[in-house]
C-alpha positions as CSV (number, residue, x, y, z in Angstrom):
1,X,-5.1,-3.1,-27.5
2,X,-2.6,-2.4,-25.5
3,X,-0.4,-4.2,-23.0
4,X,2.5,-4.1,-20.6
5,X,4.8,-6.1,-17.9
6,X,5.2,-5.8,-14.6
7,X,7.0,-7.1,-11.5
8,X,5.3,-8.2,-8.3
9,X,6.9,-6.3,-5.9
10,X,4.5,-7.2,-2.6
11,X,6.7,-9.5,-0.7
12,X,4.2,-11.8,-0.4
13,X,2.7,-12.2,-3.7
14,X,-0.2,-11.0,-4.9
15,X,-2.8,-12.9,-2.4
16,X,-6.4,-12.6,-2.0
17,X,-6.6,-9.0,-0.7
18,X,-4.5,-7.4,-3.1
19,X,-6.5,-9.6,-5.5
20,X,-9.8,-8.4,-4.5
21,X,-8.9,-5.0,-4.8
22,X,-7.3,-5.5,-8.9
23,X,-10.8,-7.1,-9.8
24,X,-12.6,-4.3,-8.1
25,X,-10.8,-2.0,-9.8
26,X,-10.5,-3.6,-13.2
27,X,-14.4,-3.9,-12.9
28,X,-15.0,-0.2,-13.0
29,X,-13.0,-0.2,-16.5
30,X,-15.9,-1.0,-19.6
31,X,-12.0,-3.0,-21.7
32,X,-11.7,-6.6,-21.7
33,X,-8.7,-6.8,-19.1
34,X,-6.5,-10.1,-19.7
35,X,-3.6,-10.8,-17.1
36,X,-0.6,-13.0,-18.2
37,X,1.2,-15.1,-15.9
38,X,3.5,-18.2,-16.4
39,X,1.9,-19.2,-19.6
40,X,-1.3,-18.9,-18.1
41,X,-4.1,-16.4,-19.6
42,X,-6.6,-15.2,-17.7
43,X,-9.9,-13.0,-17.3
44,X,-8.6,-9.9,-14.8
45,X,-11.7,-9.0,-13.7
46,X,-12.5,-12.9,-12.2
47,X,-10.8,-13.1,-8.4
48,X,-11.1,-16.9,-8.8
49,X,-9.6,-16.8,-12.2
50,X,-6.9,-14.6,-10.9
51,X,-6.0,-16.5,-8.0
52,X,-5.0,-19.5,-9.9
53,X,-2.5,-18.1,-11.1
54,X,-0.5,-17.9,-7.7
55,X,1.4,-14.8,-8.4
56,X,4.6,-14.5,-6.6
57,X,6.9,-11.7,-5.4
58,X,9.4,-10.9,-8.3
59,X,7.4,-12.9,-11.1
60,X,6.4,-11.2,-14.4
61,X,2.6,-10.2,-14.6
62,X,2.0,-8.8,-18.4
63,X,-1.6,-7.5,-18.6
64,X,-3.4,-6.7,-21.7
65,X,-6.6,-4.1,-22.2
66,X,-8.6,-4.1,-25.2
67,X,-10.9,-1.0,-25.5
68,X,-12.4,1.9,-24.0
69,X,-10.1,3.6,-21.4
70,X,-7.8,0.8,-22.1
71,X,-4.7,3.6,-20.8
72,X,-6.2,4.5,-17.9
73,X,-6.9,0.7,-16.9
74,X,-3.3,-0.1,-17.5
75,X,-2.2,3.1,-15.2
76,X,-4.6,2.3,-12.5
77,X,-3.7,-1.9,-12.5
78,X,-0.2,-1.2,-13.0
79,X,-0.1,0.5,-9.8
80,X,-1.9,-1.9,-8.2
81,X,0.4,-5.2,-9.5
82,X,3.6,-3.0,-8.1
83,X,2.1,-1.9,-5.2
84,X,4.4,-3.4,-1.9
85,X,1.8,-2.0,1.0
86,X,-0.8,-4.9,0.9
């Protein structure tokens, strides 16, 4: 397992669209993808589950990957939680 922080950088937060596209492309990953938020734990390949959490600009996302091409995930999601263009 492996896992990592990042900050929100979209100014304003991480909404449905950008949303859609993280469980898109967490689904194309066969790891268990977990995304940390506020002392809230969730499953990132669920939009619903993900939107909950009501992710601001500047807040702390940690996301942790447990399994096959678990570093290639966190690359790929990493760049999508930092991402300021959606």
């Amino acid at each position: 397992m492996i896992s990592k922080t990042f900050t929100i950088l979209n100014p304003t937060g991480f909404h449905v669209r950008p949303t859609k596209t993280f469980v898109q492309t967490a689904s194309t990953f066969p790891c268990k993808i977990t995304v940390l938020n506020k002392g809230k734990k969730v499953n990132g390949k669920s939009s619903l589950s993900m939107l909950t959490l009501g992710i601001a600009v500047n807040e702390e996302v940690t996301l942790e990957i447990d399994g096959e091409q678990e570093e290639q995930a966190l690359e790929a999601l990493g760049k999508l939680l930092t991402d300021i263009h959606e």
